[in-house]
N, C-alpha and C positions, 0 to 999 in steps of 0.2 A: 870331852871338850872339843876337840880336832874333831873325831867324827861328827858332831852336832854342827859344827861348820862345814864341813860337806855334805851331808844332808842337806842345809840349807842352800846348796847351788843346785839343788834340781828342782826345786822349787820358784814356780814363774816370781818377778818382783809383781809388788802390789802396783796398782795405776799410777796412784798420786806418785810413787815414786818411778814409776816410768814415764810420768808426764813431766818429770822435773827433769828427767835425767836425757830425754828427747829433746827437750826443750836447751837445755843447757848445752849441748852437744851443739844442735844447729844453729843457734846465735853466736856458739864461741867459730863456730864457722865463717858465719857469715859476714860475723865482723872484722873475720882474717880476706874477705873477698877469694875463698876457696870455694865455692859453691859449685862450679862447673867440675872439675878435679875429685871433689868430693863425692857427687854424682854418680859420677861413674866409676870410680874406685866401688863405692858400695851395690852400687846394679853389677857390677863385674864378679864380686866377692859374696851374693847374697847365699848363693849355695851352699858358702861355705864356712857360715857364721857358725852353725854349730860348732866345727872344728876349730874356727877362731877361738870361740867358746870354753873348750876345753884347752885348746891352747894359752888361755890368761888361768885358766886353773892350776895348769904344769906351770907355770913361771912364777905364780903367786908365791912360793918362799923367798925369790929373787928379789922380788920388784916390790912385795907386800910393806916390807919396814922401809920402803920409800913414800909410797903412798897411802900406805892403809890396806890392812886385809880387807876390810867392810867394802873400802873401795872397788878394788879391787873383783870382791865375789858379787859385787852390784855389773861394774862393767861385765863379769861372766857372763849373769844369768840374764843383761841385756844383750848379749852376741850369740844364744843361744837359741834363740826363734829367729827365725828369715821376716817374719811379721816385725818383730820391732826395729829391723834395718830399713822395710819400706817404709814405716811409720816415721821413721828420722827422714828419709829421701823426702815422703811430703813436708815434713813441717820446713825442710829446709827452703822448698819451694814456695811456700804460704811465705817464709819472710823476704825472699826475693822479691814473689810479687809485692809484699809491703812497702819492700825499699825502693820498690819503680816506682807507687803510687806515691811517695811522701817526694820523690824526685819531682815528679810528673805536676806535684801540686806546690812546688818550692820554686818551678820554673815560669806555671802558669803566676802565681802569686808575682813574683819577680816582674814578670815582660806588662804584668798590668799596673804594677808600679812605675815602673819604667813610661807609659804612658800617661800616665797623668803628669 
């Protein structure tokens, strides 16, 4: 049982659930207005995601019956490739740009109201 759960952290996550799990990430970001901070923390730290990696491995008895083992060996085996931290660094920028364009179109919409 224990070993068939570490077996399982060397094993990449499937998409869908690293599309959920990038995605989840960067919007609970974005909507804290961390995106600059967060940036660079993760470009500064991408080297060293694997050992991140292993590092939520070592602490997973700690921290597991707070959040969940699954959780947990999900967050692993996403800090385990340097690919899935640049892939969070894009997406976090895909919603930045979002959030300028819905700004950019709340202001034009605004000042043309404003004129009539």
């Amino acid at each position: 049982m224990v070993l068939e759960y570490f077996d399982k952290l060397s094993e990449p996550l499937p998409e869908e659930d690293l599309a959920k799990l990038v995605d989840d990430f960067a919007r609970a970001i974005v909507r804290r207005g961390l995106e600059a901070p967060a940036i660079m923390f993760l470009e500064m730290n991408k080297p060293l995601s694997y050992i991140a990696g292993q590092g939520v491995i070592v602490a997973t008895p700690l921290i597991a019956p707070l959040v969940g083992a699954d959780r947990m060996g999900r967050f692993s085996r996403f800090l385990q490739s340097p690919d899935n931290i640049e892939r969070l660094i894009q997406r976090i920028e895909e919603l930045v740009e979002e959030k300028k364009e819905r700004a950019n179109n709340n202001d034009e919409s605004g000042s043309a109201e404003s004129q009539t």
